[in-house]
N, C-alpha and C positions, 0 to 999 in steps of 0.2 A: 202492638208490635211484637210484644213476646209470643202471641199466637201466631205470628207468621214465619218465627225462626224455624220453626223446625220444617216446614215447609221448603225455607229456602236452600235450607242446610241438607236435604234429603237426597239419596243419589239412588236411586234406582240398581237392581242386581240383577243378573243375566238370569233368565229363566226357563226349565225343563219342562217340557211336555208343547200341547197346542197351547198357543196366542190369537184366540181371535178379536180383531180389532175391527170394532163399525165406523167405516168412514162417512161423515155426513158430504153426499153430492157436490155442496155447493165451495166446500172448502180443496183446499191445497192437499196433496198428498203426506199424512202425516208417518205413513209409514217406514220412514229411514229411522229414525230410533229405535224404535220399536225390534227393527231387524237387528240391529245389533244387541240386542234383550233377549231375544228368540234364539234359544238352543235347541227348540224345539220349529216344528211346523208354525210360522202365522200367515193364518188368513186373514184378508181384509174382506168385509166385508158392506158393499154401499147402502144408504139410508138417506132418503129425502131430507132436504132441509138444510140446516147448518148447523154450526155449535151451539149457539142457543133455539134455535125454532125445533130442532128434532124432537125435543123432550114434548113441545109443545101439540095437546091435542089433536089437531089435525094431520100433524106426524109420527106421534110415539106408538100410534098401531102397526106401523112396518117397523120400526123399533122392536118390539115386541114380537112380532113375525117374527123377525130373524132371528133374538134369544133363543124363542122355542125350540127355530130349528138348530142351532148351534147344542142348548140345550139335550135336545132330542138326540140329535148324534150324538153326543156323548154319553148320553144312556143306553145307548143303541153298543156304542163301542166298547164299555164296562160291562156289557151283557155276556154271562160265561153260556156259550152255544150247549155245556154239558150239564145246565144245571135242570 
């Protein structure tokens, strides 16, 4: 039990910049927390499967897709055009 206090005790802080969030398909929209987290830009973005099967091999490759490109822009965005 004492590994789960701090867990429960945790509150989350508003946060600057982009938030991108992978929603899995088959679930509920979890995005309303999140928005009030977001001082910044959050995209959500969809992903086959659900909370547990996403991870799950025949899903974590669009998982993964999307990292890169999430990923990817961001390297893209950090890039100084005068270097």
């Amino acid at each position: 039990m004492a590994n789960l206090r701090p867990f429960w005790d945790y509150r989350a802080a508003p946060q600057a910049g982009r938030i991108t969030l992978l929603r899995a398909s088959e679930e509920y929209d979890p995005s309303g927390p999140w928005r009030d987290l977001a001082l910044g830009e959050l995209e959500v973005r969809g992903v086959g499967g659900n909370h547990y099967t996403m991870m799950r091999p025949f899903q974590v490759g669009e998982v993964a897709a999307v990292l890169g490109e999430v990923f990817g822009q961001d390297a893209e965005d950090d890039e100084d055009p005068h270097a």
